[in-house]
C-alpha positions in Angstrom: 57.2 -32.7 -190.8 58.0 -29.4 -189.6 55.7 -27.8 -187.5 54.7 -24.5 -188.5 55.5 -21.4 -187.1 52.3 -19.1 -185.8 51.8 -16.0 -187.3 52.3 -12.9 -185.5 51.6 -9.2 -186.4 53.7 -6.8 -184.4 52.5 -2.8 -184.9 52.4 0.4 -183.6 54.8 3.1 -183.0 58.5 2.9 -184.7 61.1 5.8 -184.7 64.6 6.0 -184.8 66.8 6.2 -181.7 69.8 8.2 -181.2 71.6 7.3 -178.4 75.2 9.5 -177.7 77.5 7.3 -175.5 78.8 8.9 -172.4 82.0 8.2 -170.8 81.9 5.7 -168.2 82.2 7.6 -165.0 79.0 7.6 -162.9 77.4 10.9 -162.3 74.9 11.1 -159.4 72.9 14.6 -160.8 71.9 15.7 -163.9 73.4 18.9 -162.6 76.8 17.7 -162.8 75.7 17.0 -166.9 73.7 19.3 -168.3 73.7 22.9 -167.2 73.7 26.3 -169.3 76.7 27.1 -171.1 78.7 23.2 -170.0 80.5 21.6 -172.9 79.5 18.1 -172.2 81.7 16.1 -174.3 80.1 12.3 -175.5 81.7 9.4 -177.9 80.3 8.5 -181.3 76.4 8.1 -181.0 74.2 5.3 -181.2 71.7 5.2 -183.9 69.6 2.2 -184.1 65.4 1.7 -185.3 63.7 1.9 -182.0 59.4 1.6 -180.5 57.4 -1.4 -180.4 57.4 -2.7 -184.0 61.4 -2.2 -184.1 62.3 -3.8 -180.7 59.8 -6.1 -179.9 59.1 -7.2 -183.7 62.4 -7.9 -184.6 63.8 -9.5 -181.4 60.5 -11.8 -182.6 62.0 -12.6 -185.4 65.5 -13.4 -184.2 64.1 -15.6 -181.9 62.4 -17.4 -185.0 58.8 -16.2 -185.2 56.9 -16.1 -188.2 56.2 -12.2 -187.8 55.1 -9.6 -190.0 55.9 -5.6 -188.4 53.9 -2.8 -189.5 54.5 1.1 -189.0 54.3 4.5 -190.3 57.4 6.5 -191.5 58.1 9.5 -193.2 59.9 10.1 -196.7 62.6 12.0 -195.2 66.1 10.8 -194.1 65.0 9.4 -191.1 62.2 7.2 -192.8 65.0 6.2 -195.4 67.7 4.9 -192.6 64.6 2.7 -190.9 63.4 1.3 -194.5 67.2 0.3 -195.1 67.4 -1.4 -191.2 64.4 -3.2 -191.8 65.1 -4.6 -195.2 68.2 -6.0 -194.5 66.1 -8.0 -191.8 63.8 -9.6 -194.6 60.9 -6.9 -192.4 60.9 -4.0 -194.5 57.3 -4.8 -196.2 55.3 -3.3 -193.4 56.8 0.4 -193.2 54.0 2.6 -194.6 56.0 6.0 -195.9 54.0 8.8 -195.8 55.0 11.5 -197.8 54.6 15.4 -196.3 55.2 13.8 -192.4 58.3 13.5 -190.5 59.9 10.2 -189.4 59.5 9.7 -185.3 63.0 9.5 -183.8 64.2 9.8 -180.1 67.3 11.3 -178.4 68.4 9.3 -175.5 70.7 10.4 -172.9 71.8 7.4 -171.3 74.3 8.6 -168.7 75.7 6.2 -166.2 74.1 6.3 -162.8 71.2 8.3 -163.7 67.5 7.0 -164.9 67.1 7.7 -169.1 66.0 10.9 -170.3 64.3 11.2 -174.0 63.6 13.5 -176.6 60.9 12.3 -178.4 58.9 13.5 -181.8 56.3 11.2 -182.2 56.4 11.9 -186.4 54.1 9.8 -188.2 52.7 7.8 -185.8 50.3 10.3 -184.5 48.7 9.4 -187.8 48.4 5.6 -187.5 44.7 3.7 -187.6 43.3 0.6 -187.9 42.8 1.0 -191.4 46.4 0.7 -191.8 46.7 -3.2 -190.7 45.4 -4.6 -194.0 42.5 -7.5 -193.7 44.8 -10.0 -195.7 47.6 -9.7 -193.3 45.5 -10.5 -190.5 44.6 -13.6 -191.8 45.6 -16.6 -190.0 47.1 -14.7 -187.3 47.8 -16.5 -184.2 48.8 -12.9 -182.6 49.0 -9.2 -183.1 50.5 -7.2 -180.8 50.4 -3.4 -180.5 52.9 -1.0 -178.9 52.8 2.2 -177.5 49.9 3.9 -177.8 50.2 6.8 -175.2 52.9 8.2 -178.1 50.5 7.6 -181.2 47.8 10.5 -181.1 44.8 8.9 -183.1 44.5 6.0 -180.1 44.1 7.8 -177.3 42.1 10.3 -178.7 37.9 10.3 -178.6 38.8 8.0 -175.0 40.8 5.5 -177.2 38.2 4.8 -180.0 40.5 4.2 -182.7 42.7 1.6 -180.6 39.4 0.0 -179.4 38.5 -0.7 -182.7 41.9 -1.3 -184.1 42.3 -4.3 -181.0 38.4 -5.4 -182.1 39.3 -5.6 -185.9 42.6 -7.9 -184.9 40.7 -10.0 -182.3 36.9 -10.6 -184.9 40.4 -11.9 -187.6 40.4 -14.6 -185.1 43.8 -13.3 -183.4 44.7 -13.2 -180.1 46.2 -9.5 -178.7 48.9 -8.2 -176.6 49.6 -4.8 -176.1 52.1 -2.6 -174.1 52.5 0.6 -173.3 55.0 3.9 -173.2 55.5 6.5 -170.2 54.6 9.7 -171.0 54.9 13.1 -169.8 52.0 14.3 -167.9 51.9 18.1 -169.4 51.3 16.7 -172.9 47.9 16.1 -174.8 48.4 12.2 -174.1 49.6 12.7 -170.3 46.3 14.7 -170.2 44.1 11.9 -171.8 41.7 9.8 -169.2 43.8 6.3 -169.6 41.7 4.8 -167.0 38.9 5.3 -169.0 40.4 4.2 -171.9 41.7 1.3 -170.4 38.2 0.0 -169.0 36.7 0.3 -172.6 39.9 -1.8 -174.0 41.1 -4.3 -171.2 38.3 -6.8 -172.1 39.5 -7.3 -175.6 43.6 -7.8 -174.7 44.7 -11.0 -174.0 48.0 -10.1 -173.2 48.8 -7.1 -171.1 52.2 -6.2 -170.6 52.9 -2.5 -169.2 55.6 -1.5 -167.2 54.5 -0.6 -163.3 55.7 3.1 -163.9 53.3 2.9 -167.1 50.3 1.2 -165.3 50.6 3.6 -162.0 50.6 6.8 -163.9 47.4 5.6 -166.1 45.0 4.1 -163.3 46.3 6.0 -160.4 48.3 9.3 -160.8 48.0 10.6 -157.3 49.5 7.1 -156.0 51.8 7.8 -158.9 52.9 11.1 -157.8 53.7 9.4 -154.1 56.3 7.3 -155.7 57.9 9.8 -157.1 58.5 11.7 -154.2 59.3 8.4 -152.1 62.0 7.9 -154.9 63.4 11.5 -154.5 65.0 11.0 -158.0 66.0 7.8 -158.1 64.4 5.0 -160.0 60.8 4.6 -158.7 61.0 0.4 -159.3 63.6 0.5 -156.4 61.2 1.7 -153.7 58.1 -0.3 -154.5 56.9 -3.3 -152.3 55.2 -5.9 -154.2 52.2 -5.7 -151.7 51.8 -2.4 -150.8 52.0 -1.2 -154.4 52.1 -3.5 -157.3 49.6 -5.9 -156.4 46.8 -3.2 -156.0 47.1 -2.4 -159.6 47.5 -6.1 -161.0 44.2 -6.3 -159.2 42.6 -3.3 -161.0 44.3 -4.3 -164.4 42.3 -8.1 -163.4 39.1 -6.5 -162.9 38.8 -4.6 -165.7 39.6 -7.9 -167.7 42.6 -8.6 -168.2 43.7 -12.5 -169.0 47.2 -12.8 -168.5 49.3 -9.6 -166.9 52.8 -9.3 -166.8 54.1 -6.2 -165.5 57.6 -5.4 -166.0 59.8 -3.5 -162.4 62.7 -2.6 -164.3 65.8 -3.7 -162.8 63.8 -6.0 -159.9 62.3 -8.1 -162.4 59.1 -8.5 -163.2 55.2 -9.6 -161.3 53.1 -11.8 -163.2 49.2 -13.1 -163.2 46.6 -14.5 -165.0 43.0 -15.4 -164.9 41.2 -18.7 -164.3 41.0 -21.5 -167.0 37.2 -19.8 -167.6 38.6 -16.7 -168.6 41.7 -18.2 -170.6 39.3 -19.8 -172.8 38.3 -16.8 -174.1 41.7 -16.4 -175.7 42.0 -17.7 -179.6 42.9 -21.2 -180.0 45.2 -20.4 -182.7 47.6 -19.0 -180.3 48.3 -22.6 -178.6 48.0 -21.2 -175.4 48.6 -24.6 -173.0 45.6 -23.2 -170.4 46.3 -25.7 -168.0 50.1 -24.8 -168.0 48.9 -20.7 -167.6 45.6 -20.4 -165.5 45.3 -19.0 -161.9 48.9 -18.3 -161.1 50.8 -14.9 -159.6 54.5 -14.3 -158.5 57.2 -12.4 -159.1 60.7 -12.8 -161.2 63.7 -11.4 -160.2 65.8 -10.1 -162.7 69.4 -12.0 -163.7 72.3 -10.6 -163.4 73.5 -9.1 -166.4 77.2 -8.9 -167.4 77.5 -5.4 -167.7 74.9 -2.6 -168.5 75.2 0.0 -171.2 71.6 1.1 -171.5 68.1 0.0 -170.7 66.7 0.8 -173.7 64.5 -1.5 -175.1 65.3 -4.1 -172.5 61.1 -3.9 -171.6 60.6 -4.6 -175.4 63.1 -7.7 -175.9 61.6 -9.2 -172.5 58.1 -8.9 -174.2 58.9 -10.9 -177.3 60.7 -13.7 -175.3 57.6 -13.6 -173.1 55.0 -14.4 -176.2 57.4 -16.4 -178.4 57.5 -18.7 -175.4 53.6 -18.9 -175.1 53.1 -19.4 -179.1 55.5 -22.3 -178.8 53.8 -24.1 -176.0 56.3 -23.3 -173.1 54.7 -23.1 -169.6 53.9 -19.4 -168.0 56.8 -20.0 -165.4 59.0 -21.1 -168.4 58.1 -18.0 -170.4 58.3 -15.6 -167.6 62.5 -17.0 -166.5 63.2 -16.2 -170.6 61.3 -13.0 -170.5 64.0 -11.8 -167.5 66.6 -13.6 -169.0 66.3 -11.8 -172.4 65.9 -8.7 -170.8 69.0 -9.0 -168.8 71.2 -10.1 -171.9 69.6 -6.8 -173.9 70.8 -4.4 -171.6 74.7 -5.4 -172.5 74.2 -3.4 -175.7 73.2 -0.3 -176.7 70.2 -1.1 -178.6 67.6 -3.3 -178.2 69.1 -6.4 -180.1 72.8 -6.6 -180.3 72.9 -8.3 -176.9 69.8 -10.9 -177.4 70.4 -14.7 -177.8 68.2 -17.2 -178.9 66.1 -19.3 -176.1 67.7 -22.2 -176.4 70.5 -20.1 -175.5 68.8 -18.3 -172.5 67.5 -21.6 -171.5 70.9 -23.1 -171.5 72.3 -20.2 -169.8 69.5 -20.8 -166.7 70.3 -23.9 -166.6 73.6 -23.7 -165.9 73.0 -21.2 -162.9 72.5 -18.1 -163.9 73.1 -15.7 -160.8 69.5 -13.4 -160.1 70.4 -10.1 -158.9 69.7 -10.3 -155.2 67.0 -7.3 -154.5 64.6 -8.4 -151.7 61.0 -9.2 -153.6 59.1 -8.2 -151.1 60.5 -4.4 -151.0 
């Protein structure tokens, strides 16, 4: 008899991404780019669904979860293309369309050599609560995961009250949570919010915690963060940080404030990983199948693999995530889960979007097996 498949709930923010392809010649400035009056001339644009409940929802269900996505849309053009997207991936149920508000989309400028810049309008999402995840759909759920909150406005606002209750609704269904994050400018209303406050009141309640280190830094420590920066002097900030000196001190904060199992993603290093005692892992909901004895008391860091080519980054972070949990909700060990996490990553940054590139874990697994080269960055820089 087959076994079957856990359920998982993937929600949050989803927007459209527009992504216009620049010619392959490495630039070193954005000056040599964009600059008054410069006709910048680009190929035929990307344009592919993009946030939390896009990437990470539906690399779930190519890797063969059971998952149902919700999100908010508008009934404009945008909403339409993202409807359309979803329902030819049997996922479509979940959009909510709200008339009167616009669709969320993103412009990224990808440009070889240089870090991703994006224009965002977080749309609809700024509307989303936890009355919108429906009580039925949250029964039986092994695992609901939520995604970017720092770009939907009624969780961070009030100190995060809405997303505490939203992660306390999930968790008193009897699910187990994960949730992840998105940078954000610092001159905006949710660069302004108190995120370490935020994050003390919600920590205790996520069993899964999966931020990027650019992500965590700016939220618990922005002065620290504002070093990095200037050590990177432009260049990407995961390329200057020593796993000691700088990542570890906020795994430990991210511990203390309750945390279970953390896995921060470093970009193009790779990514640092820990998680609590078997005492603490107990707290997590059985139906995930968490194999405690497999997960408890470990730390270490995964270099990346070396990817056949990159196009863009985007939604690499996301694609790593899902491998990361789908691993865990079928029973594979925490160093198991953590090599497919990198591996996924590494194959989604081939493509354009978040799942062109991804392949199935037997795949991945089969594709570590036979050697797969890790890119050679010293860990302990």
């Amino acid at each position: 008899m087959k076994r079957e498949e856990p359920k998982i709930i993937v929600a949050g923010h989803v927007c459209l991404d527009i992504t216009p392809v620049f010619f392959g010649q490495k630039e070193s400035t954005l000056g040599e780019i964009f600059s008054p009056g410069k006709l910048t001339q680009v190929e035929q644009a990307e344009v592919h669904t993009g946030g939390c409940v896009a990437n990470t929802g539906l690399a779930m269900k190519f890797l063969g979860a059971n998952v149902s996505l919700v999100g908010k849309v508008g009934t404009d053009e945008f909403g339409s293309i993202i409807k359309k997207i979803f329902s030819e991936q049997d996922a479509g149920e979940g959009l909510i369309a709200v008339p009167g508000e616009s669709t969320s989309y993103s412009v990224i400028l990808a440009v070889p050599g240089i870090d991703r810049i994006f224009l965002h309008n977080p749309g609809a999402n700024d509307t989303f609560c936890a009355d919108d995840i429906p009580d039925k759909l949250l029964e039986d759920c092994a695992l609901f995961h939520f995604g970017y909150p720092t770009l939907m406005r009624r969780m961070y606002e009030e100190e995060g009250k809405e997303l505490l209750r939203l992660l306390k609704k999930a968790r008193d269904a009897g699910a187990a949570t994960s949730l992840d994050f998105a940078m954000v400018n610092e001159d905006t209303d949710a660069g302004r919010a108190d995120w370490g406050k935020i994050l003390e009141k919600v920590l205790p309640g996520v069993d899964f915690f999966v931020p990027s280190v650019e992500e965590l830094c700016f939220m618990l420590e922005r002065e620290r963060f504002s070093q990095w920066q200037q050590r990177a002097s432009g260049k990407d900030i995961t390329e200057i940080l020593d796993i000691k000196r700088d990542i570890r001190p906020l795994a430990d904060r991210c511990m203390d404030l309750g945390a279970k199992v953390l896995l921060i993603k470093c970009g193009s290093r790779g990514m640092y990983y820990r998680t609590a005692d078997h005492e603490a892992l107990s707290a997590i909901s059985g139906r995930a199948g968490l194999q405690r004895e497999k997960w408890e008391s470990q730390e270490g860091f995964e270099k990346s693999y070396r990817p056949d080519r990159i196009l863009s980054g985007s939604g690499a972070g996301d694609t790593s995530i899902a491998a990361f949990l789908v691993s865990m909700l079928n029973g594979r060990s925490l160093r198991q889960a953590v090599r497919l996490a990198a591996a996924a990553g590494a194959s989604c940054v081939a493509s354009y979007d978040a799942l062109s590139g991804l392949r199935t874990l037997d795949e991945l697994e089969g594709r570590i097996e036979a050697g797969w080269e890790k890119c050679e960055q010293n860990e302990d820089h």
